[in-house]
C-alpha positions in Angstrom: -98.5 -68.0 222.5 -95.1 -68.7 223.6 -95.1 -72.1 224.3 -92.3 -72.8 222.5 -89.8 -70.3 224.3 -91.3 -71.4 227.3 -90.1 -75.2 226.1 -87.3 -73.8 225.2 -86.4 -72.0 228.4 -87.0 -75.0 230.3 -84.7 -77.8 228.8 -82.0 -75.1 228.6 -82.2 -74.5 232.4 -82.7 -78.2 233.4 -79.3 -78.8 231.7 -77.2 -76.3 232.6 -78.2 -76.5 236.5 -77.6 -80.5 236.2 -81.2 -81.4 236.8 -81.0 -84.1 234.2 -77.9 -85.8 235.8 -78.8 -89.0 238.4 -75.2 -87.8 240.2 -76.6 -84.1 241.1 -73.9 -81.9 242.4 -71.6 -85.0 242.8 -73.7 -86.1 245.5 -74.7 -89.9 244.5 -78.3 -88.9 244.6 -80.8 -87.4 241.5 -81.8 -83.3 242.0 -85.5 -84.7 243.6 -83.9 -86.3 246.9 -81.5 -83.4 247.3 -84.2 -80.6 247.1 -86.2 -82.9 249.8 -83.3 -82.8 252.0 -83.0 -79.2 251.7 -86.6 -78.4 252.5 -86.5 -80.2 255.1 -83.7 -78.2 257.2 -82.3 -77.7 260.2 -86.1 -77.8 261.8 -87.8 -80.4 260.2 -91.0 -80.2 258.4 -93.9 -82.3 258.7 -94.5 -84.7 255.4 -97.8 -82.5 254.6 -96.4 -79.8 254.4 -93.0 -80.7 252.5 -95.3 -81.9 249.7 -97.5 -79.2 249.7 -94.1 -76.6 249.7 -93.0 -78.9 246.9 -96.0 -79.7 245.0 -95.0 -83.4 244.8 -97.3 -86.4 244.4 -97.8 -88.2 247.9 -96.2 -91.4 246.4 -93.3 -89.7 244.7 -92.2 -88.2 247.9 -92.3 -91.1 249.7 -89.9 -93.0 247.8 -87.6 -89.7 248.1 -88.2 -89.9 251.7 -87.1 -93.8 251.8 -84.2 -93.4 250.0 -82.8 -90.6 252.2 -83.7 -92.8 255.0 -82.2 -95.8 253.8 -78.7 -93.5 253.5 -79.2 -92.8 256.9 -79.6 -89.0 256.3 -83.4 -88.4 257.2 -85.6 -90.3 259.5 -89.3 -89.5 259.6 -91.4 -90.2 262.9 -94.5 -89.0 264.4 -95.4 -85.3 265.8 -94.5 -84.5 269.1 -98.1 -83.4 270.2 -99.5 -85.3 267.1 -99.0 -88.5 266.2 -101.2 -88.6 263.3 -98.8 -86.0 261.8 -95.3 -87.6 260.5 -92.4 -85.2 261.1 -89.4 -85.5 258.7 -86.0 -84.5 260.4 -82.3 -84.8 259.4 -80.1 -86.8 261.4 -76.4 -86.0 262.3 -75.4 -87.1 258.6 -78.2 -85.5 257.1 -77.3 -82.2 258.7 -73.9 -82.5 257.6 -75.1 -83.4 254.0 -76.9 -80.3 254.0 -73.8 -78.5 254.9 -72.4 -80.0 251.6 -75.1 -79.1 249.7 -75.7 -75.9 250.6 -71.7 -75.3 249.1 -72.1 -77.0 246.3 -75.2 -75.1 245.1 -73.1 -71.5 246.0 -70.2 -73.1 243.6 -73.0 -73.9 240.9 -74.3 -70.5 241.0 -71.1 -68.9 240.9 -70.2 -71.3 237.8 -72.8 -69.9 235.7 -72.1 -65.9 236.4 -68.3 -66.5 236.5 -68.1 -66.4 232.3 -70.5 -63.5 232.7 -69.2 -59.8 232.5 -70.4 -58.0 235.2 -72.9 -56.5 233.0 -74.1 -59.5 231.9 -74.2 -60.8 235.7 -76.7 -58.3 236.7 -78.7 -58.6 233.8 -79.0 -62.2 234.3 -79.9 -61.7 238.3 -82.6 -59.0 237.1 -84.1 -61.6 234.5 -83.9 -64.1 236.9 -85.2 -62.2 239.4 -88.4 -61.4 237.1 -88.6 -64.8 236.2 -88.8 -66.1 240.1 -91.9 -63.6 240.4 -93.7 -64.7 237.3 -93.7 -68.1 237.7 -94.6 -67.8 241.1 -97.5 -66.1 240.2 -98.5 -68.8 237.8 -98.4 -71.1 241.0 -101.0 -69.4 242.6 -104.6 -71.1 242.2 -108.1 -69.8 243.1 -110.9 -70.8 243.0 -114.8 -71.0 244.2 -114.8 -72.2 248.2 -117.6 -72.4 251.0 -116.8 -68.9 253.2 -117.4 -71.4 255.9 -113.8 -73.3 255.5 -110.9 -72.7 257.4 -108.9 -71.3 254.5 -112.2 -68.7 253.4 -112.4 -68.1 257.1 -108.4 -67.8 257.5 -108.6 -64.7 254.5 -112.0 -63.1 255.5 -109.9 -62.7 259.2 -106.8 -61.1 258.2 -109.0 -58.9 255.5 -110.8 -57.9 258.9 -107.2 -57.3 260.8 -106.0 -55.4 258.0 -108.7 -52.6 257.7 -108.5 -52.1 261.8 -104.9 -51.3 260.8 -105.1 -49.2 258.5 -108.9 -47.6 259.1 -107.6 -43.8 260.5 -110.4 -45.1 263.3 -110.2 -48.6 262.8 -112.9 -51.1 261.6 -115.8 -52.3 263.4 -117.5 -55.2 261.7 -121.0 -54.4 263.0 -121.2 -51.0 261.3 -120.4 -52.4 257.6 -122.8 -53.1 254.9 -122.9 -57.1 255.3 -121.7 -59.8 253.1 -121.9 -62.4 255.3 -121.0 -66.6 254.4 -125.1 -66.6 253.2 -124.5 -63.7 251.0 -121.3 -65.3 249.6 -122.8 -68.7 248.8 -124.2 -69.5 245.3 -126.9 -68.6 244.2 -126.6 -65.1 246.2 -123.0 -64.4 246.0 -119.5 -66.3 245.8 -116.0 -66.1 247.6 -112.9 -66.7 245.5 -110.2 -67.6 247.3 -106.1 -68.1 246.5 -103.5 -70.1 247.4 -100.1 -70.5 247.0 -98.4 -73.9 247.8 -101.3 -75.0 249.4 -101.1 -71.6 251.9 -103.6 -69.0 252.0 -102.7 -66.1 249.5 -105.8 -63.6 249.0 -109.6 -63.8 248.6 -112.3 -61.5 246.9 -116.0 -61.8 247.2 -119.1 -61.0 245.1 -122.8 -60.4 246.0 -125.2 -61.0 243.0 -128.2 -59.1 242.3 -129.9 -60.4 239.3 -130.7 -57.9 236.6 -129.0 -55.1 238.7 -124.8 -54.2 239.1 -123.1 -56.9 241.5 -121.4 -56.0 244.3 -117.5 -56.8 244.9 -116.5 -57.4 248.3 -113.4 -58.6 250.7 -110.5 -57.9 248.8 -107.5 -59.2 250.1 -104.1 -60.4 249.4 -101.4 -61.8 251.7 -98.5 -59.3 252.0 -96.4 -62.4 251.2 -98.5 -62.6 247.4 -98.2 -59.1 247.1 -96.1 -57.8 243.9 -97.3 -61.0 242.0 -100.6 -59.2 240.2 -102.7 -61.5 242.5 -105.2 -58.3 243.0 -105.9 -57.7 239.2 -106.1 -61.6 239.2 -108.8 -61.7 241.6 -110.3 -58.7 240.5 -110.7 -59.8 236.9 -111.8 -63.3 238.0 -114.7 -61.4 239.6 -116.0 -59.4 236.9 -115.7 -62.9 234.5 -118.5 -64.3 237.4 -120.5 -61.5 237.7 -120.9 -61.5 233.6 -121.3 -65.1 233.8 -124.2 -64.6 236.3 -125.9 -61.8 233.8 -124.9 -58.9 236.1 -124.8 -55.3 233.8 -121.8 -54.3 235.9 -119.4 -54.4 238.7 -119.4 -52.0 241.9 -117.6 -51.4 245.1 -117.0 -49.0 247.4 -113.5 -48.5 249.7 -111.6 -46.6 252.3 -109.2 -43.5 251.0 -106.3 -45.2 252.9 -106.2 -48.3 250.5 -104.1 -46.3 247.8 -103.2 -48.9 246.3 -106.8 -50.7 246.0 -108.0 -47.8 244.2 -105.0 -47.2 241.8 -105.8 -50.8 241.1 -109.8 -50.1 240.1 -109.0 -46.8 238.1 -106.5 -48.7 235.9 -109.0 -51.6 235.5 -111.2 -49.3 234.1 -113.4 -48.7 237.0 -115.0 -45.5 237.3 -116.0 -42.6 239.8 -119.4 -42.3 240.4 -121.5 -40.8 243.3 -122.2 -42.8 246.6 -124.7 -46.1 246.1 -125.0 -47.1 249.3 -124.4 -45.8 252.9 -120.9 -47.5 253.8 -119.5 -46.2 256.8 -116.3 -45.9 255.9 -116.3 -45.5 252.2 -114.5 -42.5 250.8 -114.8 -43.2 247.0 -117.3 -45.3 245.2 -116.5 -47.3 242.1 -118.6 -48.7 238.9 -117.4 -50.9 235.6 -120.1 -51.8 233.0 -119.8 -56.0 231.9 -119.7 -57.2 228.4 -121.8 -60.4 228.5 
């Protein structure tokens, strides 16, 4: 469903913002090397990450990297405390370039609202504005990781960091009911976690129980992935294992001062029901029978 406007969308936008041209923004260079220059900026940015950011295959962005070389506006080196890490920077030129670019893309922009009214102008920012969210949300990926990686570890810390912020008397580990990395390892449990260009985005956890309701733990999302419907994402993800796994239904338990956790639940069709376990700082306990 909607395939076709979505095809439709695309080769519309490529054209009119010159993608499709080899001579992008009269700059002698294709839309590819001038977004690489870009990302790179005034601070440089090591190769990893500049393909991550960009979602480019290693190879491709290479040959971008050579060819901005070869100009003379990029050279890429090794890390300063690292020199396993390669560290693209502009040079004088490169900055300059950048400069250039940087106009050129305000005089593009301006081209395609000038024709507008000013109606039409903030209609298009709002849509486009909409759009940007949207399809950033579809570049968010999760999936199934060992609790024990840096990435699981990196969520499950800030998820801790977040509750002593917000806890009216913070949040001590060692009280909680436990869902620790052996609890959130298949067969007993699982941890999905997000990212979003290769960074860290949110994580949610279940413990499995056989026959009986499995437990949903360690909700979190980034506030940089927040507004993006990561949440519901994760949360529906969860309820698809547990079903998978032959669990009845869902449960979970949380803290009066997540608002915005449990105005998620009740319009995921979670319901009230009276306290199942002895969580310390639960306020409100939350059930959702599973279709198979």
């Amino acid at each position: 469903m909607g395939v076709v406007e979505v095809r439709r969308f695309n080769r519309l936008v490529t054209q009119r913002v010159g993608a499709l041209q080899e001579d992008y923004l009269a700059r002698g260079r294709p839309l590819g090397a001038d977004r690489v220059l870009w990302e790179i900026g005034a601070d440089g940015c090591d190769v990893r990450s500049l393909r991550a950011r960009l979602d480019l295959d290693s190879g491709y962005l290479s040959r971008l990297l050579r060819s901005l070389e070869r100009a003379g506006l990029v050279r890429v080196e090794p890390g300063a405390t690292d020199a396993r890490v390669r560290m693209a920077r502009l040079t004088a030129a490169g900055a300059a370039e950048w400069k250039v670019l940087d106009e050129r893309s305000d005089e593009l922009a301006a081209s395609i609202l000038e024709p507008l009214s000013p109606a039409q102008q903030e209609r298009l920012v709002a849509a486009m504005d909409e759009v940007t969210r949207l399809l950033t949300a579809s570049m968010v990926r999760v999936e199934v990781v060992d609790p024990r990686l840096p990435v699981a570890q990196y969520c499950l810390t800030e998820y801790f960091a977040e509750l002593g912020r917000r806890f009216d008397d913070g949040f001590d580990r060692g009280r909680s009911i436990s869902a620790d990395n052996d609890e959130l390892t298949p067969p007993a449990g699982l941890l999905l976690v997000a990212t979003l260009r290769s960074e860290p985005a949110g994580c949610g956890a279940l413990k499995l129980h056989g026959p009986e309701p499995a437990e949903i733990k360690r909700m979190w999302v980034s506030p940089e992935a927040r507004g993006l419907g990561l949440g519901r994402r994760l949360l529906t993800e969860l309820e698809h294992a547990a079903a998978a796994h032959g669990a009845p239904a869902v449960r979970l338990e949380t803290n009066r001062t997540l608002t915005e956790a449990i105005a998620l639940y009740r319009t995921s069709g979670y319901q009230e029901v009276a306290p199942f376990n002895e969580e310390p700082y639960a306020h409100h306990w939350f059930q959702k029978p599973l279709t198979p």
